[in-house]
C-alpha positions in Angstrom: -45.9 95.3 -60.9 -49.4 97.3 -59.0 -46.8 96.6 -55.8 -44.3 98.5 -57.1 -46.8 101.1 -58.2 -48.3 101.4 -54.9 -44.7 102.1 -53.4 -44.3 105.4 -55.4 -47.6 105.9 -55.5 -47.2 106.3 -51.6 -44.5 108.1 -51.2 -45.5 110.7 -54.4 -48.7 111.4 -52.3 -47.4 112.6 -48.9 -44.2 114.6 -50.3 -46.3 117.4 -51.7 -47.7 117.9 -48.2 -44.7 117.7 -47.0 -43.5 120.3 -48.8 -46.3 122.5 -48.7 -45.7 122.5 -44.8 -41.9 123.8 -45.3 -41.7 122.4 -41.6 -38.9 120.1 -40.1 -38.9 117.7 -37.4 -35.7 116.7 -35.1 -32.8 118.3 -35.8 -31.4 117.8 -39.0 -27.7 118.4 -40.7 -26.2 118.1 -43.9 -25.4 114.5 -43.3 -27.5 113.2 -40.9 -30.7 113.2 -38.3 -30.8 113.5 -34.7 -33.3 112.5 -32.0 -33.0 113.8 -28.7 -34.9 112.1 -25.2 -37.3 114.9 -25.6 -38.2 113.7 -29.0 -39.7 110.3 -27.8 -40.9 112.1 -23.9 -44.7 111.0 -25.6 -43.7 107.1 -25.6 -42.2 107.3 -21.7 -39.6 104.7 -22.9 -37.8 102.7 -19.9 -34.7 101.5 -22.6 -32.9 102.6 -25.2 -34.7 100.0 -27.6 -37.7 101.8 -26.7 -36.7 104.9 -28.4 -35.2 103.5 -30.8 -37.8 101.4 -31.8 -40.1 104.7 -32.8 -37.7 106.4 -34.9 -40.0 107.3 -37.7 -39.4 105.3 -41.1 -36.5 103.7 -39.8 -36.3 99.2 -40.4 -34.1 97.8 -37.2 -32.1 94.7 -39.0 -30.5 92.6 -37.4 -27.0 90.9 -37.6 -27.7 88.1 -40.6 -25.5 84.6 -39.9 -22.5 86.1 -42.4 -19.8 83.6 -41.7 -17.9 84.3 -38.7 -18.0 88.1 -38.0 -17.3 89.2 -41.0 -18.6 92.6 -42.7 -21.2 94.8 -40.3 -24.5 93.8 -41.5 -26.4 94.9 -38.1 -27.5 98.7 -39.1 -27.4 99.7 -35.5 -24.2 101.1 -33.8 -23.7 102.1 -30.2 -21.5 105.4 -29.9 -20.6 104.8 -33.1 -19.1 101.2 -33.0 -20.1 97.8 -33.9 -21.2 95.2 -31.5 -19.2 92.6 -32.9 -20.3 89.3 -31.2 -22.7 86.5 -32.4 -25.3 86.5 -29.7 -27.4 89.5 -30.5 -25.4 92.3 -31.5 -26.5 96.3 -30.7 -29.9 95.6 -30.4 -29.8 93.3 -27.9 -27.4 95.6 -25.4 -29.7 98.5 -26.1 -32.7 96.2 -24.7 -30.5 96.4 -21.1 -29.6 100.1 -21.4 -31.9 102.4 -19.4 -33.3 105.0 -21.3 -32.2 107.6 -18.9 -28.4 107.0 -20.5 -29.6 107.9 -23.9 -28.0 111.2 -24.9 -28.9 111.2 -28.6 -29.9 109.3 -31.9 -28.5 109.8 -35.1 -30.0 108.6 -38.1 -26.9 108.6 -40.7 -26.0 106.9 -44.2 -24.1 104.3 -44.0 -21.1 104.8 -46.8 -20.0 108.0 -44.3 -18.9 106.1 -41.6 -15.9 104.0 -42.2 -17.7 101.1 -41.2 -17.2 97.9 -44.1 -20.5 96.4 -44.8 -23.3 99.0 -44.0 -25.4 100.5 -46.5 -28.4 102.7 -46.3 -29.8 104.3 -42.9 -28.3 103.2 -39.8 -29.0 104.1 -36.6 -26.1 105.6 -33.9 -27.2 105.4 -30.8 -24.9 107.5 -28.4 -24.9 106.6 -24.5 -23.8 108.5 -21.7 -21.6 106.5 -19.2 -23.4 105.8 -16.2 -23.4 108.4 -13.5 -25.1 105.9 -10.9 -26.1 102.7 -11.0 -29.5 101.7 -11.9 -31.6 98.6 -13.1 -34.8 98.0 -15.3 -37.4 95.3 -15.2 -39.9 94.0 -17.4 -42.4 91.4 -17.2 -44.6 89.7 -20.1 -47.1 87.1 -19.7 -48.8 85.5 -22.5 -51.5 83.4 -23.2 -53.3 81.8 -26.1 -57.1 81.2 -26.2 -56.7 77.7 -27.5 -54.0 74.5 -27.3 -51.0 76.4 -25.7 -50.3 76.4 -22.5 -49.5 80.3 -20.7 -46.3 81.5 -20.1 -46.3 83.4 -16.5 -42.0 83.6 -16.4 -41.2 86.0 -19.8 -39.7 88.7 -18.9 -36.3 90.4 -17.9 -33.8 92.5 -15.5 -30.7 93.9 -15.7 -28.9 96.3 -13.3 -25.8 98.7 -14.6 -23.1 101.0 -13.0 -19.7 101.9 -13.1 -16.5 101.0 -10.7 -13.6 102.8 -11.3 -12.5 102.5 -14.8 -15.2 99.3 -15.3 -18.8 99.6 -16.4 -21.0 96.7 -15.9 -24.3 95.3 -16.7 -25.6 92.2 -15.3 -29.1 90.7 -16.9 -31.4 87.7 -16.7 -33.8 87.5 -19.7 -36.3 84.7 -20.8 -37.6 85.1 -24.5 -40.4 82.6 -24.7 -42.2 81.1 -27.6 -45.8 79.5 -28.0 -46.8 77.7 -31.2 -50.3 76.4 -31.2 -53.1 75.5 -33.7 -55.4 72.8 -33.8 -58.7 71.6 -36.2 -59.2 69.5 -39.6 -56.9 67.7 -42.1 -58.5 66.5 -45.1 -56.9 64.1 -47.5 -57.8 63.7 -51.0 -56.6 60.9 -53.7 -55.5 61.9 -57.3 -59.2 62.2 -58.6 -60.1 64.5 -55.8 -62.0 61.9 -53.7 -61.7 62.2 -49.7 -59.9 59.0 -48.8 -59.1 60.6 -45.1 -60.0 63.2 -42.7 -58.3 64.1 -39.7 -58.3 66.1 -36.7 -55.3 67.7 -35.0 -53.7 69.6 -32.3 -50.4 71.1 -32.6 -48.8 73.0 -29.1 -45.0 73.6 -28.2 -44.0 75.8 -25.4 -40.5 77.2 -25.6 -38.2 79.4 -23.3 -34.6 80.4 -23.5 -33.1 82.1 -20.2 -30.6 84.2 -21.0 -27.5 85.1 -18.6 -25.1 87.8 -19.2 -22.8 90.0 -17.7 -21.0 92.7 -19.6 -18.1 94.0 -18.4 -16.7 97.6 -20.6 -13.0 99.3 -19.5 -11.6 102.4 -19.5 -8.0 101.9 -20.2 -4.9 103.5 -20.0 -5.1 106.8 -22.6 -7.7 106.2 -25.2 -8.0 102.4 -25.3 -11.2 101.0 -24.3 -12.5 97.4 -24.0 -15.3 95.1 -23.6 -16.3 91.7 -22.3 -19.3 89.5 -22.8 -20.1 86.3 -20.9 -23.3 84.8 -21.7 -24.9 81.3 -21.0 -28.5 80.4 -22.5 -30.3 77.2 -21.5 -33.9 76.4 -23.8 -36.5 73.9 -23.5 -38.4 73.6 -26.5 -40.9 70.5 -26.3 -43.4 70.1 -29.1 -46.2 67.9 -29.2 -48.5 67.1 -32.3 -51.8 64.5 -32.0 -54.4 63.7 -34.3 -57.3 60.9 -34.7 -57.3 59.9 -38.2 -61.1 58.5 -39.9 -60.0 56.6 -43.5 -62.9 56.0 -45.4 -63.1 52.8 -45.0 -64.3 53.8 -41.2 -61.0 52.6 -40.0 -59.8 54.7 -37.3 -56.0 55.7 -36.0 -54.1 57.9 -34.2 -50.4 59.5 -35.1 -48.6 61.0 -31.7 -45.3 63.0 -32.5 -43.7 64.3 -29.3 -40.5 66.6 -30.1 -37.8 67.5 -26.9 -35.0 69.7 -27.5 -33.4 70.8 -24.1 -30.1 72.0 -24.6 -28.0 75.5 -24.1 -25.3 77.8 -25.9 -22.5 79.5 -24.1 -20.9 82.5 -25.7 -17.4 84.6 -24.8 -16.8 87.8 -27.0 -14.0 90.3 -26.4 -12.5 93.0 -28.0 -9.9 95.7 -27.3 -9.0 99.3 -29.0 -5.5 101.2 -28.6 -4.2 104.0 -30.8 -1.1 102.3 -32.7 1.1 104.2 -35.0 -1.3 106.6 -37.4 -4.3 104.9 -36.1 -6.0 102.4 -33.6 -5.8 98.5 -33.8 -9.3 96.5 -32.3 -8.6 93.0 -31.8 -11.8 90.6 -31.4 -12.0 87.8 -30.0 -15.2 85.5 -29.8 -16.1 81.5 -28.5 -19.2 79.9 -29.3 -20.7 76.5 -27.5 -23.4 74.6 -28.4 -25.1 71.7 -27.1 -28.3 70.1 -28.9 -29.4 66.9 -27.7 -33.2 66.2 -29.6 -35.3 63.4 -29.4 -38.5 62.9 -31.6 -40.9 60.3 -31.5 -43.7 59.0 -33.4 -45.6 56.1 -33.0 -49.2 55.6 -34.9 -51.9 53.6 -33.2 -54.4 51.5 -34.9 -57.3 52.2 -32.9 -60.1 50.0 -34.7 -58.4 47.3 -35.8 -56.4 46.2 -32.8 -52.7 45.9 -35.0 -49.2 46.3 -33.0 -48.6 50.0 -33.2 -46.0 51.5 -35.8 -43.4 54.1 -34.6 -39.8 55.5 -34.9 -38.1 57.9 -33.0 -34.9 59.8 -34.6 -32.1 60.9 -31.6 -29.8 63.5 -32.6 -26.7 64.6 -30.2 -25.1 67.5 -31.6 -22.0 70.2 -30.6 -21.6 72.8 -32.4 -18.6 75.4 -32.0 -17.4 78.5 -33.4 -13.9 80.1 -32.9 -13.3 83.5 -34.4 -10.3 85.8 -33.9 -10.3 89.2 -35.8 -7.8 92.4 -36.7 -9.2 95.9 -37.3 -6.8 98.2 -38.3 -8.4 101.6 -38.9 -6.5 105.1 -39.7 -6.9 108.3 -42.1 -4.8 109.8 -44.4 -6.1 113.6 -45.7 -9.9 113.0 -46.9 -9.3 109.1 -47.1 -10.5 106.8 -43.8 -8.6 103.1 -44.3 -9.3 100.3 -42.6 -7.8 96.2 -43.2 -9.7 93.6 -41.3 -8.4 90.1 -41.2 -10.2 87.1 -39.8 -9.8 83.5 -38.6 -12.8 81.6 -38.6 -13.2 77.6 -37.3 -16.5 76.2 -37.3 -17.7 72.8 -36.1 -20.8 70.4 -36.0 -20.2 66.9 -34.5 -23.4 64.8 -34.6 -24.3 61.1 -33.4 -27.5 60.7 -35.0 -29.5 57.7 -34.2 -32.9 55.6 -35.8 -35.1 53.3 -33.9 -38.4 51.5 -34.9 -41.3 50.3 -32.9 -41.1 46.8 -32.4 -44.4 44.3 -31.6 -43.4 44.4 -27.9 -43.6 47.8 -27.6 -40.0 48.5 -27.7 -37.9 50.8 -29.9 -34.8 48.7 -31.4 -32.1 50.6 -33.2 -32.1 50.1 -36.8 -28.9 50.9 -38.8 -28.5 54.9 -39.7 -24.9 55.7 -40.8 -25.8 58.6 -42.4 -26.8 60.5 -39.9 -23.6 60.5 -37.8 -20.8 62.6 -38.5 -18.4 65.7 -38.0 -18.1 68.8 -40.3 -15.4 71.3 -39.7 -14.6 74.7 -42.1 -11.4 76.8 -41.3 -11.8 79.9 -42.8 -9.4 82.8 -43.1 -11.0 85.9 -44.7 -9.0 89.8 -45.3 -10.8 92.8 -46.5 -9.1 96.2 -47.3 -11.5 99.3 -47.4 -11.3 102.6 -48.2 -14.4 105.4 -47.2 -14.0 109.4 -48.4 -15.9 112.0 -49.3 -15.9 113.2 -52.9 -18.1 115.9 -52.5 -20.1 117.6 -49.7 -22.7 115.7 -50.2 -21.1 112.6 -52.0 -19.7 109.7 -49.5 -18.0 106.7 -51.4 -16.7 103.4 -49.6 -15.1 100.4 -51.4 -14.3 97.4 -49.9 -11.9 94.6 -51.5 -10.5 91.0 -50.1 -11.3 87.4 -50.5 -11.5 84.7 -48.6 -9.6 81.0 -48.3 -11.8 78.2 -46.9 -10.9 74.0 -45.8 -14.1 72.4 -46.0 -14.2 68.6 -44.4 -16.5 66.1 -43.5 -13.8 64.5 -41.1 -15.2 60.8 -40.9 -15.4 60.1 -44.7 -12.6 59.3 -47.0 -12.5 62.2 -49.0 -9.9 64.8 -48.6 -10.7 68.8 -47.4 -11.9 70.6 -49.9 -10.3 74.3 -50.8 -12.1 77.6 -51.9 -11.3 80.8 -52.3 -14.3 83.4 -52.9 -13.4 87.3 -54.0 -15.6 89.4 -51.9 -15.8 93.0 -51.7 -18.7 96.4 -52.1 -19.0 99.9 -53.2 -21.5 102.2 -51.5 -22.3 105.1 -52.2 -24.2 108.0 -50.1 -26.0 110.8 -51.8 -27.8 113.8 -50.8 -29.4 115.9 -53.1 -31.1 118.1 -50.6 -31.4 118.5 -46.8 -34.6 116.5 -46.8 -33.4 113.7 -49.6 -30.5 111.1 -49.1 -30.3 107.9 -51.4 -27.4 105.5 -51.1 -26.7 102.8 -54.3 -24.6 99.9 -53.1 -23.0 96.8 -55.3 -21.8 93.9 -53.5 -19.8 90.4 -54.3 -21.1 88.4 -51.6 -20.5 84.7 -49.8 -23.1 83.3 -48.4 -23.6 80.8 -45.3 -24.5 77.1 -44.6 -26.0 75.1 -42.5 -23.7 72.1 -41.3 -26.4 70.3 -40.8 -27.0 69.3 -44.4 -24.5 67.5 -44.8 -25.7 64.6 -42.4 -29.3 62.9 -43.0 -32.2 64.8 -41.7 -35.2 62.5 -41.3 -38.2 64.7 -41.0 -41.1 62.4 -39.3 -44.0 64.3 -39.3 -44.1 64.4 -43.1 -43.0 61.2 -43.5 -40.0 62.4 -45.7 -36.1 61.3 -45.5 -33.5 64.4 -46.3 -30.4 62.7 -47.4 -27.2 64.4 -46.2 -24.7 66.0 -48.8 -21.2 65.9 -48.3 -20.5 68.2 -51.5 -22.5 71.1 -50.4 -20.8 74.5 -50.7 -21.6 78.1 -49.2 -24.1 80.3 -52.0 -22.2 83.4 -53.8 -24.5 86.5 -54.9 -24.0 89.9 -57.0 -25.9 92.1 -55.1 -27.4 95.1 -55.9 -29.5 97.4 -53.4 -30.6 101.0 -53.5 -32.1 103.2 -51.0 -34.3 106.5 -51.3 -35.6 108.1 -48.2 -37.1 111.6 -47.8 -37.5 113.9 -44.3 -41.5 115.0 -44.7 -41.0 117.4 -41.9 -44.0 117.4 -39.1 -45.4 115.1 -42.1 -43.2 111.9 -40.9 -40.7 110.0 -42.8 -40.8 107.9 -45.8 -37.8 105.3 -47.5 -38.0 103.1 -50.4 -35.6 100.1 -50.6 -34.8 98.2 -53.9 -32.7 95.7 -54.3 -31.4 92.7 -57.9 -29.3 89.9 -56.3 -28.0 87.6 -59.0 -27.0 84.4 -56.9 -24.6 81.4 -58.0 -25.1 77.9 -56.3 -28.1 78.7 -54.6 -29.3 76.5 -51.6 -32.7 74.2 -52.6 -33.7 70.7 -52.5 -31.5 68.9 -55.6 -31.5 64.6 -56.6 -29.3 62.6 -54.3 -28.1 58.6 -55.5 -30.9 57.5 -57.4 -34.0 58.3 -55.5 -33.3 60.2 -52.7 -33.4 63.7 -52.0 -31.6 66.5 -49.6 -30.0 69.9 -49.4 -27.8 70.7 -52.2 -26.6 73.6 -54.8 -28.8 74.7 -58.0 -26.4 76.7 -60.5 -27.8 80.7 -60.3 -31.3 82.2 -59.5 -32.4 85.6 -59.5 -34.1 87.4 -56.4 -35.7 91.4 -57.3 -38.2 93.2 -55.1 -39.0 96.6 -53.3 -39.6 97.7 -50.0 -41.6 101.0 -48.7 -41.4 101.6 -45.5 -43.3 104.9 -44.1 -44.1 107.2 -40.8 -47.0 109.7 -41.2 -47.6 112.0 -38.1 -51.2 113.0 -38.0 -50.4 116.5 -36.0 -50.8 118.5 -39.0 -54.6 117.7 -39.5 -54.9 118.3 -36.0 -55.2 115.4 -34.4 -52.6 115.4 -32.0 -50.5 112.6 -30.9 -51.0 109.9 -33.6 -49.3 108.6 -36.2 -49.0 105.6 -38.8 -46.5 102.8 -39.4 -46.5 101.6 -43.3 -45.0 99.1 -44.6 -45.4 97.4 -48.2 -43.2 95.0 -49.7 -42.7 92.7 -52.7 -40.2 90.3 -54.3 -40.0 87.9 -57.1 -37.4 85.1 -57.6 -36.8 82.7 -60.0 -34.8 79.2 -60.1 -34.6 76.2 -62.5 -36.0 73.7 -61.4 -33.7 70.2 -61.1 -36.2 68.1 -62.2 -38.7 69.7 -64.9 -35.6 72.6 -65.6 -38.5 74.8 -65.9 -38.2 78.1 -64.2 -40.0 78.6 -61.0 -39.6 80.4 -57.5 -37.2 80.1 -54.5 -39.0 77.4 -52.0 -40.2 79.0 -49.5 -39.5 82.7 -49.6 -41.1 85.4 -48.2 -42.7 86.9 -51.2 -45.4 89.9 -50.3 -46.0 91.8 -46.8 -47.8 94.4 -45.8 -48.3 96.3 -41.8 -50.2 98.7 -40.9 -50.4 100.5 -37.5 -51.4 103.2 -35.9 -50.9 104.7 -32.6 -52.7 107.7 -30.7 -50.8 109.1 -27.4 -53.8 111.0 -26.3 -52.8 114.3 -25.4 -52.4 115.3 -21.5 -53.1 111.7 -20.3 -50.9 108.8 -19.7 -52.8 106.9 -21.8 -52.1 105.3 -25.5 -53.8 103.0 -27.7 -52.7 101.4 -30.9 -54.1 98.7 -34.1 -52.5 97.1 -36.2 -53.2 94.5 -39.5 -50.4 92.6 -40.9 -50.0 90.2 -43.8 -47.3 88.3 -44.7 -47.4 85.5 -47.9 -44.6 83.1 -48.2 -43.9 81.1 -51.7 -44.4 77.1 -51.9 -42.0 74.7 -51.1 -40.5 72.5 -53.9 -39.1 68.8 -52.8 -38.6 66.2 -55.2 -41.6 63.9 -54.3 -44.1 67.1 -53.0 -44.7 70.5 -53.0 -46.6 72.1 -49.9 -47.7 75.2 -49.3 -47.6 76.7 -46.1 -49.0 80.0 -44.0 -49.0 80.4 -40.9 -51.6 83.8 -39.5 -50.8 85.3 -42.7 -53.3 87.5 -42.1 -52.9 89.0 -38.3 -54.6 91.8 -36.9 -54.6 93.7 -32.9 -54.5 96.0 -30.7 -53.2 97.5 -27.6 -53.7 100.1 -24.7 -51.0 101.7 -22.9 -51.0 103.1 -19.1 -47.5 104.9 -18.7 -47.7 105.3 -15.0 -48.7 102.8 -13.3 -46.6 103.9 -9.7 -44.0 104.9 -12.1 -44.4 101.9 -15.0 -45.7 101.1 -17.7 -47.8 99.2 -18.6 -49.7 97.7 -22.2 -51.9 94.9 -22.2 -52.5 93.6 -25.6 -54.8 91.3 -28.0 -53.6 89.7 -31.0 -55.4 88.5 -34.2 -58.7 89.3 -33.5 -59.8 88.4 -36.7 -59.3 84.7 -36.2 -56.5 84.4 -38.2 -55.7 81.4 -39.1 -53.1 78.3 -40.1 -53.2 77.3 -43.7 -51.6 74.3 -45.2 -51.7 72.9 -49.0 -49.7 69.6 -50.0 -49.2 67.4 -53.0 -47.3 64.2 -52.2 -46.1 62.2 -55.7 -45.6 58.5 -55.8 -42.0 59.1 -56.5 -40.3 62.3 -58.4 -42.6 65.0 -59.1 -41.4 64.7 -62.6 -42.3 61.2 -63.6 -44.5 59.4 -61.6 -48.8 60.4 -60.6 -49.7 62.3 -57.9 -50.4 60.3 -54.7 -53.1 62.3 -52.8 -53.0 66.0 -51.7 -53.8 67.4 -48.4 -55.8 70.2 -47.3 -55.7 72.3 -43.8 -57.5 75.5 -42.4 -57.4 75.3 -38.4 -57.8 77.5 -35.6 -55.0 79.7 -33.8 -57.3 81.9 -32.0 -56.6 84.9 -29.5 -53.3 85.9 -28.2 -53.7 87.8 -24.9 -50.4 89.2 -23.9 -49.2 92.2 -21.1 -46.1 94.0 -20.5 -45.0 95.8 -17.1 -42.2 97.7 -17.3 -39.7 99.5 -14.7 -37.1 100.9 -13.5 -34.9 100.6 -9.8 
């Protein structure tokens, strides 16, 4: 509990200050907060992300992978709609929006809006239509010290304008990835005796090369439209090596080479029009995926001279997504309805192959059934919801529906499986005073799958076979979340965010047949934790131009375990985190700096025959300075874990079940990540 202690402690500290200043920052209503351009003028942002991006205290989140479209989980709106697509949402337009368009902020609580799903702060981000047309640039090496090779092509462009009754943005976008560490393996046996060291290098390089063009309409009265086309190639190719020393003196050498070089496609519409007492939005959305991987692994036996030993595991795989949506929205007096109803068809098809190094060299296909196969869900989902206010400063929204689903795994002989799930929420938004708002939200949720785990998995590099499940079944949760924030005035911002989810068949690693293992359902778990989340501006003590970013988070969980039904936590969740960062915009100069430290701890992983442990830079720490004209751009150059940071890895491997059989050996790693050099141009034309 000192977590949770520290959260309050925090925020109990800088609220007398705050109100000892009686001072207020951007303009602020009874039921919400605005930032204008001027407000963020210090940062010299060239998008719209870019301003959002320093709104003080505020958590950008994402869309989560909620089946289909579903409820709005994104807490970011653009002139107060909902992006409703599955290829990056609000956020990602704003990224392509000059900044020049932004006309205002507004920092709002979600159970006000009308908007089923949203709870706590959200962000509206209004936009001015284009008056000319205009485009943006920005360009971001990055390089690592050690293993990686650079990346010279990250970066983006995107040009806007308007014709007639059509706006459009055109963009090109590559969002890169480098992965690299490299340095000693030990191995241990059961009595703690070093049986085998190792020395490794791990580097994959990936890219992703985003086109899009996004078309909006002004129709006919008040109707208004929008199209999305997008197409995204990747290339993600992995490589892992290391020389192995076995205490015998034997030597050997493991190579695992990974390619993945595929692309999704993406089509999302929509369409408004006022219809009786209110306006219908039909949504329409088409989502293509091709992943072809192949991943190889062949070990060498370097002193004694034997035929090598390999297998490589070929997986083709389509996946597709077909969603077609109703939003019927009206009000009646104080009440603001809306029914949404959704059709949802999902699809994996998979030809999954296994091949094994023969003594000529050759890899010969061995039989692999299991990893073949085609998974389909049709899904149908309705939701009625009702927002009104009940006082002045009292906003209540309930949402209600369910949803039917057809499982199938179409090539076995079982028939479709049928579900219906209830699903619904009620939020409420509270504000005390002008400078408090807390919102209390309770939610019957359905949670998503992965179709993947329902076809065999093999996993080479640890040597471990996840069998596929045909029985698996979507996770339900009640959720619980609450969220306290409080205006400090010239003082900053500060929030705290709580949440209780109670979750029936959780997804974890579960017995399959008699001695395998793969992705299945445990019967309930618990997940509880606490988030603070803080801006402090240090223009009050006089130094002008700075501020600090806090963040400090904690949650617990707790599972049964299916083999020792002891109680124990969810594999692999993120469990403590902590940021820190502050930023000076020296005053009458172009120039900024900012340094940051970060930590992040993630639980243990629980299989059936092992339990590893892993954490990657869990501690991270940097810097950056910042030129904001450079001939009219801006540009950062950065450094990243300068505290040689590092990749950790802990793993007991059992001769069988964890349960019932000795341990095998355990494995030890520490290795070096190094530097991270990165730089960011940015522009406008």
């Amino acid at each position: 509990m000192l977590v949770l202690r520290t959260l309050f402690a925090t925020a109990a500290l800088v609220v007398p200050a705050a109100v000892a200043a009686r001072a207020t920052a951007p303009a602020t209503t009874a039921t919400k907060r605005i930032y204008t351009p001027a407000d963020f003028a210090r940062f010299a942002p060239k998008t719209a992300y870019d301003m959002l991006v320093q709104v003080p205290s505020f958590t950008i989140r994402g869309a989560s992978s909620e089946r289909g479209l579903g409820q709005a989980s994104e807490n970011v709106l653009i002139n107060g709609e909902r992006i409703a697509n599955k290829s990056g949402g609000a956020i990602d337009q704003l990224q392509r929006v000059s900044a020049a368009n932004v006309e205002r902020i507004e920092i709002v609580d979600a159970a006000g809006l009308g908007i089923a799903g949203l709870s706590g702060q959200v962000a509206n981000v209004i936009l001015n239509a284009a008056t000319k047309a205009s485009g943006q640039f920005e360009y971001n090496p990055i390089f690592r010290a050690h293993y990686a090779k650079p990346d010279f092509v990250s970066g983006s462009i995107s040009y806007s304008g308007k014709k007639g009754p059509v706006d459009y943005t055109i963009s090109l976008k590559n969002d890169p990835g480098r992965g690299a560490f490299g340095g000693p393996i030990w191995i241990y046996d059961a009595n703690g005796v070093v049986t085998e060291t190792r020395k490794e290098i791990y580097h994959s390089e990936f890219d992703r090369a985003n086109f899009q063009l996004k078309l909006g309409l002004d129709g006919a009265g008040s109707s208004v439209g929008n199209l999305t086309l997008g197409y995204t190639p990747y290339w993600n190719p992995g490589v892992r090596r290391d020389h192995r020393v076995l205490a015998t003196g034997e030597e050997r050498s493991r190579d695992i080479r990974t390619k993945l070089n595929g692309y999704f496609a993406d089509i999302s519409a929509d369409y408004d029009f006022a219809l009786g007492p209110g306006r219908l939005k039909l949504i329409g959305v088409r989502h293509w995926e091709h992943e072809p991987l192949v991943q190889t692994l062949i070990l060498t036996f370097d002193t004694s001279g034997a035929d090598s030993q390999g297998t490589r595991f070929v997986r083709d795989t389509h996946l597709g997504e077909t969603i077609g949506r109703g939003e019927y929205h009206w009000k009646s007096g104080k009440n603001d309805w809306q029914i949404s109803i959704e059709r949802a068809f999902n699809s994996l098809d998979q030809k999954g192959g296994l091949f094994e190094l023969d003594s000529a060299g050759e890899f010969v296909e061995v039989p692999f059934p299991e990893g073949t196969g085609k998974v389909t869900e049709t899904r149908y989902e309705g939701v009625v919801t009702l927002s009104r206010s009940l006082t002045s400063n009292l906003d209540l929204q309930v949402a209600a529906g369910g949803e039917i689903s057809h499982l199938d795994r179409v090539d076995d002989d079982q028939a479709a499986r049928k579900f219906f799930r209830p699903k619904g929420s009620i939020t409420f938004g509270w504000r005390p005073a002008k400078v408090w708002d807390v919102s209390l939200k309770l939610r019957r949720r359905v949670g998503q799958i992965s179709f993947y785990d329902f076809l065999a998995q093999p996993k080479l590099s640890e040597d471990r076979e996840n069998a596929g499940n045909p029985d698996l079944v979507p996770p339900q949760s009640w959720e619980a979340e609450t969220e306290i924030s409080r205006d400090l005035g010239l003082w900053g911002k500060t929030r705290l965010r709580s949440w209780y989810y109670r979750v029936e068949d959780i997804i974890d690693v579960i017995p399959i047949g008699e001695d395998g293992q793969g992705i299945g359902n445990l019967p309930r778990a618990i997940r509880y934790g606490a988030e603070s989340v803080s801006t402090l501006n240090f223009d009050p003590l006089g130094w002008k131009g700075a501020k600090l970013d806090l963040t400090l988070g904690r949650e617990w969980t707790s599972v049964k375990d299916p083999l020792t039904r002891e109680k124990r936590p969810i594999s692999g969740v993120q469990d403590a985190w902590f940021s820190a960062q502050v930023r000076h915009d020296i005053p009458g100069t172009p120039l900024a700096w900012s340094a940051y430290a970060q930590y992040q701890h993630y639980g243990k992983n629980f299989y059936l025959t092992e339990v590893y442990h892993g954490l990657d830079l869990p501690w991270i720490s940097g810097f950056y300075v910042e030129h904001k004209n450079v001939l009219g751009m801006k540009l950062r150059v950065s450094v990243d874990n300068i505290l040689n940071g590092r990749h950790l890895f802990y793993r007991h491997v059992y001769e069988g079940y964890r349960d019932r059989t000795p341990l095998a050996f355990y494995q030890r790693q520490n290795q070096l990540v190094g530097p991270l050099f990165s730089m960011s141009l940015k522009g406008t034309f």
